[in-house]
N, C-alpha and C positions, 0 to 999 in steps of 0.2 A: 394626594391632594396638591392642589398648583394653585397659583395666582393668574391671572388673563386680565389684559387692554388691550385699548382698540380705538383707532384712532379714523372718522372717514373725513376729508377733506380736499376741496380741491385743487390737482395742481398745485401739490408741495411736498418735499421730501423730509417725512416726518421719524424719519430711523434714528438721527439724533436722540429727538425728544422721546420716541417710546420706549431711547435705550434707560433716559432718565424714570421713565417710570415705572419702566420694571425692575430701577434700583430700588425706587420705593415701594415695593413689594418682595423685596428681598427673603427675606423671613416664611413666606408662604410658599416658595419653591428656590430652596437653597441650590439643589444639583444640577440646574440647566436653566439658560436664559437663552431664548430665537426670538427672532424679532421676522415678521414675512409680510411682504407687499404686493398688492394689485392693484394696477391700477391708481385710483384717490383711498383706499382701501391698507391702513397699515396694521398687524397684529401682532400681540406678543403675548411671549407666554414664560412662567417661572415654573419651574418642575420642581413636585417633591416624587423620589423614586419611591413608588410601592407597589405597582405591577409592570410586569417586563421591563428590567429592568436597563436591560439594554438596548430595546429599538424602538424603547414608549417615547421618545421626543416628539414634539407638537411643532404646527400644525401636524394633522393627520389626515393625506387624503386619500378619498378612493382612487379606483381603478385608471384612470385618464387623467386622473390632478382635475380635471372642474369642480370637484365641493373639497372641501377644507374646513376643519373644525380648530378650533381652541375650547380646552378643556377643564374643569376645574370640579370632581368631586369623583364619585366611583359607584359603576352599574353593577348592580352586584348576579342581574342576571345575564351578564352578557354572553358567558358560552351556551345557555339556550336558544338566546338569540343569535349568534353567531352557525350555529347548527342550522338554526332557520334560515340565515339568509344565506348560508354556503349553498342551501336544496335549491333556493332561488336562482343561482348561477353568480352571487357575489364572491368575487375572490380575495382574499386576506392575506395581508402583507408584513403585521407583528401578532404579537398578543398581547395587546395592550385592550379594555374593555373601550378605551377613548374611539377604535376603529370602527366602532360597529354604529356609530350614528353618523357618518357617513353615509353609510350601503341603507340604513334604514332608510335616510332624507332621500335619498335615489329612488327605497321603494313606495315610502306612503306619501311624501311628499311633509307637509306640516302637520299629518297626523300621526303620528308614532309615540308620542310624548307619555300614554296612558301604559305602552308596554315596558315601558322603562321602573325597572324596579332600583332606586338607588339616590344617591342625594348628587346634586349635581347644578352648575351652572356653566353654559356653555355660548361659545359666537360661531355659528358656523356659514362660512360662506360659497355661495352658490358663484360662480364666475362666469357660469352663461347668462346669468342673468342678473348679473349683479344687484345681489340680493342679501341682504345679511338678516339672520336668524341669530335673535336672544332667547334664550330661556333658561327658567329656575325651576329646582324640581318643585315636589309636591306640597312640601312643608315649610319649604324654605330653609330648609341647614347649610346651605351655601348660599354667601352673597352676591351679588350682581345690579353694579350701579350704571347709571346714561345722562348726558349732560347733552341737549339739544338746542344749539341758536345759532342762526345766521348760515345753515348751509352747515354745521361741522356737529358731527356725531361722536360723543368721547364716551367710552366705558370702561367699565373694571371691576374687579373685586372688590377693590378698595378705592375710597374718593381720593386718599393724598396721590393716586399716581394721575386722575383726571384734573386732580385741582392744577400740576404743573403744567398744563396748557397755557400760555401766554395770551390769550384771549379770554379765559376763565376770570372774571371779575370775583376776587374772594370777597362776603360778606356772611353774615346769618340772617338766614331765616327766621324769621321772627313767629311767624304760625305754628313753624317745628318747636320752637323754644316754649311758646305756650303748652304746647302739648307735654314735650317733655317736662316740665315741670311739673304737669297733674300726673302721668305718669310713670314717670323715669325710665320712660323710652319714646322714640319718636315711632308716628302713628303710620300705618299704611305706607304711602309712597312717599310720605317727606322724609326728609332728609334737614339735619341741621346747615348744609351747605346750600344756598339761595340758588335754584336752579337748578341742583341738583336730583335725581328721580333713584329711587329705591324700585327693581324689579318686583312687584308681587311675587308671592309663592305660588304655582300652579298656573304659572303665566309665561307667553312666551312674546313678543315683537320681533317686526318685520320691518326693514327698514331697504324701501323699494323705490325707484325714479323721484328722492328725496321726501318721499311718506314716509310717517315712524308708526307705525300703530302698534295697539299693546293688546294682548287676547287670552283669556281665563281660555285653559283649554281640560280642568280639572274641578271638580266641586265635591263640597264633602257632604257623605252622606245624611239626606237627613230623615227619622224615623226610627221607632224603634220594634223592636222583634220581639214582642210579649210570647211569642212561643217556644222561647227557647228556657231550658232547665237550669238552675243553679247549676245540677251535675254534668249536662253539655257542656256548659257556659264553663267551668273551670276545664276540663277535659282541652276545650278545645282553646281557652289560653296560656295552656302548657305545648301544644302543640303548635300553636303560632310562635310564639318566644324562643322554640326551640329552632326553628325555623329561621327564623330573623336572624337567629346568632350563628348559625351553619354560613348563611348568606353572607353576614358581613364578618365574617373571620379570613374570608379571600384574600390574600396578598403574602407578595415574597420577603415580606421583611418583618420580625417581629411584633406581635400583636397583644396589648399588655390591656388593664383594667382598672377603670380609676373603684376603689372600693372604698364605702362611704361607710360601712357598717349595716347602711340602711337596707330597706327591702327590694328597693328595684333594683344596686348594681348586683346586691347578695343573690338576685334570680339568675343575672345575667352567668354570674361566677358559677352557678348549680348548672346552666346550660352547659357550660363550655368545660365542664367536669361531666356529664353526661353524656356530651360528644364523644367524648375520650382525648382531648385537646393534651397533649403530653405533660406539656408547660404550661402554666398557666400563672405570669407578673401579673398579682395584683397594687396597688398604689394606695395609701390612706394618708393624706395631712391632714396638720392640724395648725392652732395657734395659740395655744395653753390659754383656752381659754374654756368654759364650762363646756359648751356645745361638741368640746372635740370628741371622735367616736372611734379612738384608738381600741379601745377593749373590745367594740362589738366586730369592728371590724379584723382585730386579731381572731376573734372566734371563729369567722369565716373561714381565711385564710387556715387555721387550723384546721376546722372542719371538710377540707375540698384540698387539703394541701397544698397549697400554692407558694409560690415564691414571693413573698410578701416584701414592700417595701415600704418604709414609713420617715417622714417626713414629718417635725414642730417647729415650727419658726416663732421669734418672740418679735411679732414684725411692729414696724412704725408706716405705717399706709402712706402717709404722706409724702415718705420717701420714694417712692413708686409712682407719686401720681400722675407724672411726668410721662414714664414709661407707657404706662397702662392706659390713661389718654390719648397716648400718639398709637397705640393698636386700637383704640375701641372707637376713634374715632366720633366721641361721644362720652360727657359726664356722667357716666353711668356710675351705679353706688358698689354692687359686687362683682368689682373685678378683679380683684386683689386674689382673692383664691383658684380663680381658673387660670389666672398670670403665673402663679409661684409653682401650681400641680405641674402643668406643663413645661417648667423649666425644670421640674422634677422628675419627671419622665424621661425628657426628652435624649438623656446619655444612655438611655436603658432601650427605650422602645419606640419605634415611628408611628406607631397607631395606637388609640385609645379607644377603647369601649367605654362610653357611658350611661350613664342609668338615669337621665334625662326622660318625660316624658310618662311614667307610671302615674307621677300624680295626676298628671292633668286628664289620662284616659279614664282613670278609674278610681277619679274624685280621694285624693289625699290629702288634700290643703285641710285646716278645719274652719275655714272661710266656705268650704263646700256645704259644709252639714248646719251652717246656718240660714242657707238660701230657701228652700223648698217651705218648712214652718212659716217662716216668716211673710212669703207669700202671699202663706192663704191667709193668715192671721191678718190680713188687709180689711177682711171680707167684714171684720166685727169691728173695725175701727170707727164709730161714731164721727160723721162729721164736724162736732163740737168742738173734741177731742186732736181729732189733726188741726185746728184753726189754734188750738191752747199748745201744741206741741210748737205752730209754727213761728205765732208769739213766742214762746219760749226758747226756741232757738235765737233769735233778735235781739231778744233781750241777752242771752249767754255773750253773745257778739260784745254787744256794745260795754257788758260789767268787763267782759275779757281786757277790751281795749284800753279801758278806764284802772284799771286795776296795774295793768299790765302782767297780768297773771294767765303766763301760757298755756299754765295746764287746764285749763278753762275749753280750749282747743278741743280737746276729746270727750269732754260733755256735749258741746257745741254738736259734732260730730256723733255722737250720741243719736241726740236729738234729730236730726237730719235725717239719719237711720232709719227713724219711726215713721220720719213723714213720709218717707221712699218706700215704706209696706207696701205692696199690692203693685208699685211699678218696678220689676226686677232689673231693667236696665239700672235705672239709678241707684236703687240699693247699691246694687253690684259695684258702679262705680265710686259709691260715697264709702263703701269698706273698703276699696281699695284707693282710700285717700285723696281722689278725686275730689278739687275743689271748686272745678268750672261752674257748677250752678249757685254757687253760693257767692253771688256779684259784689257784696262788701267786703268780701275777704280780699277783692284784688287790690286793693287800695294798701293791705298789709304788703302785697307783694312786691307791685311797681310803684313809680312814684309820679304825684298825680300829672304832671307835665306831659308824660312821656303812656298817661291812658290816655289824657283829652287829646294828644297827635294822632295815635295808633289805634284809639276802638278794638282795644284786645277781646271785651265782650262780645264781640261779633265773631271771636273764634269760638268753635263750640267743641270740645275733645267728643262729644257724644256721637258725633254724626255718624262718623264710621260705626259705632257700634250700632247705629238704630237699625240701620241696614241687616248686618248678623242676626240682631234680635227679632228683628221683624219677619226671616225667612225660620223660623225656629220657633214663632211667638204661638202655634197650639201644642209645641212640646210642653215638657212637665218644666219649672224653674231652674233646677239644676243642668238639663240637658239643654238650655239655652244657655245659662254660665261657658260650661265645659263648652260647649260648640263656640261661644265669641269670644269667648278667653285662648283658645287654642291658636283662635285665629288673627290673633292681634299681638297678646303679652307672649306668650308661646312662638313664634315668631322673630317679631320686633324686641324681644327682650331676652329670653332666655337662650336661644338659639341663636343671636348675635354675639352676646357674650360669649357662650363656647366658642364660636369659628373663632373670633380673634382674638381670645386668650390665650388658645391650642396653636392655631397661626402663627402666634407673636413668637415662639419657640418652637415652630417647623417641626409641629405634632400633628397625625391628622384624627380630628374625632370625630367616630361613628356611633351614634344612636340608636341599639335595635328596636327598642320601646316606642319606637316614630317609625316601625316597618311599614307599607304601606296596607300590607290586609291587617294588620292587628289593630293598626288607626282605626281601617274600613271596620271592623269587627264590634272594637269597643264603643263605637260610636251607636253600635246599634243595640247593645243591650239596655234593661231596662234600668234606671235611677235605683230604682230598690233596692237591685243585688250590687250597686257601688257602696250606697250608706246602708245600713243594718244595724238596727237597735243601737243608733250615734255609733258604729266604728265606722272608720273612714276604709275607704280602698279596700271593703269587706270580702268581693268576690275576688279581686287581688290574692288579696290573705290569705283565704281559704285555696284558695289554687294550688300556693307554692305551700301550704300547709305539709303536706305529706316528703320534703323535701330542705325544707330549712333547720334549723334550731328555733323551739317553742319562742327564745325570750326575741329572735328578729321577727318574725312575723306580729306580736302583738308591741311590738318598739311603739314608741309614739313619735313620730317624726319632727327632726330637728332642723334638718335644713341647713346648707355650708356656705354660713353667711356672714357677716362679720358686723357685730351688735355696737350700732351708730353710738348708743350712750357708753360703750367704755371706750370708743376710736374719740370719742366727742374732750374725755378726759385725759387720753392719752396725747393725742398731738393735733386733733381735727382744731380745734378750740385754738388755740397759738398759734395752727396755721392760718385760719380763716384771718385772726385780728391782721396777721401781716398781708395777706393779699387783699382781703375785703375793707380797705381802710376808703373812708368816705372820700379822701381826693376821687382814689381810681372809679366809685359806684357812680360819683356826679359825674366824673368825666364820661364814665357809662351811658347813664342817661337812663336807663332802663328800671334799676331797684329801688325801694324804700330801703333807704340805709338807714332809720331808726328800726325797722321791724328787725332787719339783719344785728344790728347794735343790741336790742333787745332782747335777742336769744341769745346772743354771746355772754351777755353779761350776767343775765339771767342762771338763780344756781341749778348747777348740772341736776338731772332729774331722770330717771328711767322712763318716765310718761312722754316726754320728749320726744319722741325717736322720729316721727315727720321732721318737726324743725331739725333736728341735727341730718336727715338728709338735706333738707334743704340747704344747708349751708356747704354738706361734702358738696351737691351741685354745683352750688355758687362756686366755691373755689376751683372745680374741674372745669366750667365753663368759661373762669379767667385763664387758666390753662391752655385748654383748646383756642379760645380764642389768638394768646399770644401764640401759640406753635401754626394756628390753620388758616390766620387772617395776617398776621403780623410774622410770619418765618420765622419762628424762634425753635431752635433745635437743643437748646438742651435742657440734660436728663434731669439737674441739680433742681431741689423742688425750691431753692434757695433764690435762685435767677428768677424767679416769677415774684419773688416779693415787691410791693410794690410802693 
């Protein structure tokens, strides 16, 4: 796994500057730093060593030097395809798997992207024709950003190495900030950076006689296979998993497992016991706090023999938030656990298997097994009945506001639920906390100066998903969830968080449970055999059934997350009062600092747990702000007080 920029520009020698920013990308390929030019055309690249490990240095070109790649993730079928294209008469110079999209770009031109089994973001350029090729793989588990004005093309992995262009005017995005706020991730192609552009997943741009275009060259399947058997149906998710995990066990440097107790990494660890894998490092932290799955996860490790490593921290988050913002690039709420795993790891093993992605194919969450009832239960809703629900939600508002009694919130929120029966976009988005249609609440959030300038109303968080929804809208309710949830939060949230928590300590992590046929596969069975008589991830269950311990397979899922109401009374709460004090919100210009005021003062409460993110937000986003607008570097979360 590596870091990549890329600078096009004209008529200036830009080696200085790419050397600065592939300082600031350091972390993501400690063992090698090239910087290469053509032309107005300058690239770089940061090496982490995990295959070939001594002639893998980037760029990588073919046979003549006319195409040239920078590389950042790993194919995991490249000696098939390497086989293929030696028959072709392409001849190969290392073994590294970064060579072989070279000789492909040679053979198919810009269609080759669909043989590529592997997670990956890559720039490769053509120098006959001075042409530069972006792309991301499928799902997106590798990032890849572009910054486009006035003639100069900047990209990267990461925005802090784009943001130090001397022409890059830092500011925020104020459309991404709406968004993330409803969802505590930013949406599609924005980016909290103003001008900044997030690569889609399954997307690649060309950037030709100064055109940039951008092109979906991947879709996910949509339909499902009502003829396939319960008994198929596990048979042959045993055989894809296994599969997956053969593929991404490739590399010359130790390959370890983060182990949660739970039922996806506990599959991954039966695979690679099944392989015959000799070794087999597994990882479990915790944070002595109820959630931790030290016992289930020793059973594993017990059970497969593995070389288990464990890992409690009695942590104070705030102290981190410093860190962990200047990797995620984003106030995001759980980062705290994929930062500490990874610096966990990281003296033991360069790769990590994780067990990301089970839920979301075959429905785990218990947000899943609410969707499909609820539905249809629209069908008998009187419309008397929704006009009394929608009074009643109105009126919860306004007792809320009046009272000042937050917990009021989740009635409010309730109710909202009822009215969204029968339209499962919005369900969807109002259980996952999603406040954009509820247009009185913004007035809790910003303050009113700063809506009547800006018309935040007119952002809408839905749009992208009506799209998802709409190509999905004769499936069943669940199989529209799963499909625009994977393709949004699953992405932009979960799989961002991993690259740059793993990153931030020069771990690289792979995903078998996001292979690309077992995506294709699970997408296509039917809703039924995911939920079953209310258990979640049923045909999951039942698959590795004949292979785990009874008490993993029927676990109820915990999830490694860190519970807002006791960070809230640990140090969130006394951090907030010192950065969130009404000088800095007015000088802001942006928040309602009584609504802020009001949750802080308000007594701690377990029902809470939106407002107590909203507040970790708020403090990450004064954070990010000073480090990525205002150049403040350090770590101490003390320097940000304000």
């Amino acid at each position: 796994m590596c870091g990549i920029a890329g600078i096009f520009e004209k008529e200036k020698d830009n080696r200085p500057l790419m050397s600065k920013m592939l300082d600031a990308i350091a972390h993501r390929g400690p063992d090698a730093k090239s910087i290469y030019t053509h032309q107005n055309f300058t690239l770089g690249h940061r090496r982490l060593s995990i295959i070939d490990l001594c002639t893998g240095d980037q760029p990588v070109f073919n046979e003549d030097q006319s195409v040239c790649v920078i590389f950042n993730g790993e194919i995991y079928n490249f000696e098939e395809l390497k086989e293929e294209l030696q028959t072709k008469g392409h001849r190969f110079r290392t073994h590294t798997d970064t060579e072989v999209l070279v000789h492909l770009y040679e053979e198919y031109g810009t269609n080759f992207f669909n043989r590529l089994n592997g997670i990956f973001a890559f720039a490769l350029l053509d120098k006959n024709r001075d042409r530069l090729l972006l792309a991301r793989d499928h799902f997106g588990v590798k990032p890849l950003h572009y910054y486009l004005k006035d003639g100069i093309l900047l990209f990267g992995s990461e925005q802090k190495s784009i943001i130090l262009h001397p022409k890059y005017e830092r500011e925020l995005n104020l459309k991404a900030l709406h968004i993330h706020l409803n969802l505590r991730y930013t949406q599609g192609n924005e980016t909290l950076f103003k001008g900044i552009k997030r690569l889609p997943a399954a997307h690649f741009a060309l950037f030709e006689n100064g055109l940039f275009t951008v092109r979906r060259y991947w879709e996910m399947p949509v339909g499902t296979d009502r003829s396939i058997t319960e008994k198929e149906a596990k048979e042959r998710i045993n055989v894809l998993i296994k599969a997956a995990v053969k593929r991404q066990l490739i590399s010359d440097v130790p390959v370890g497992v983060y182990l949660s107790g739970g039922l996806d990494s506990s599959a991954i660890v039966q695979k690679m016991h099944e392989l015959g894998v000799a070794e087999i490092n597994t990882f479990t932290l915790g944070f002595n706090e109820p959630t931790d799955e030290f016992p289930d996860a020793q059973q594993i490790a017990d059970y497969f023999h593995t070389k288990h490593h464990t890992l409690s921290l009695s942590m104070n988050p705030m102290q981190q938030m410093p860190k962990v913002i200047w990797h995620a690039e984003e106030p995001k709420i759980n980062l705290l656990q994929g930062y500490n795993m990874s610096a966990f790891v990281h003296p033991k093993v360069k790769v990590i298997l994780g067990g990301l992605g089970g839920d979301e194919l075959f429905a785990g969450y218990d947000i899943h097994k609410f969707i499909y009832p609820f539905n249809r239960w629209h069908h008998y809703t009187p419309y008397w009945m929704q006009r009394l629900l929608r009074w009643k939600s109105d009126f919860i508002f306004k007792l809320q506001n009046n009272s000042h009694a937050l917990r009021y919130d989740e009635y409010r929120r309730g109710v909202q639920m009822l009215l969204a029966i029968g339209n499962i976009e919005r369900f969807y988005l109002i259980i996952r906390n999603v406040w954009d249609y509820d247009t009185p609440f913004y007035k809790n959030i910003y303050n009113e100066s700063f809506l009547k300038q800006r018309r935040m109303e007119s952002i809408r968080v839905h749009r992208e998903f009506d799209s998802l929804f709409h190509r999905v809208r004769h499936e069943k309710a669940l199989d529209q969830v799963l499909y625009a949830e994977f393709q949004t939060k699953m992405v932009n949230d979960y799989l961002l968080t991993d690259d740059r928590m793993s990153m931030a300590h020069s771990v690289e992590e792979r995903v078998p449970l996001l292979d690309k046929e077992l995506v294709e596969f699970a997408f296509q069975l039917p809703v039924e055999l995911k939920i079953k008589n209310n258990q979640t991830k049923y045909l999951f269950r039942k698959a590795l059934e004949p292979y785990l311990p009874p008490k993993i397979i029927t676990k109820k899922k915990w999830g490694f997350t860190v519970n807002p109401y006791l960070q809230f009374k640990k140090d969130l709460k006394e951090t907030a009062e010192k950065i969130l004090t009404q000088k800095y919100i007015d000088r802001q210009g942006i928040f309602n600092y009584d609504y802020i005021k009001r949750i802080l003062d308000y007594p701690a409460h377990p029902k809470l747990r939106w407002h107590y993110n909203y507040i970790w937000i708020l403090v990450g986003l004064a954070i990010w702000e000073d480090q990525f607008i205002h150049h403040r570097t350090d770590d101490r979360i003390e320097s940000y007080y304000k």
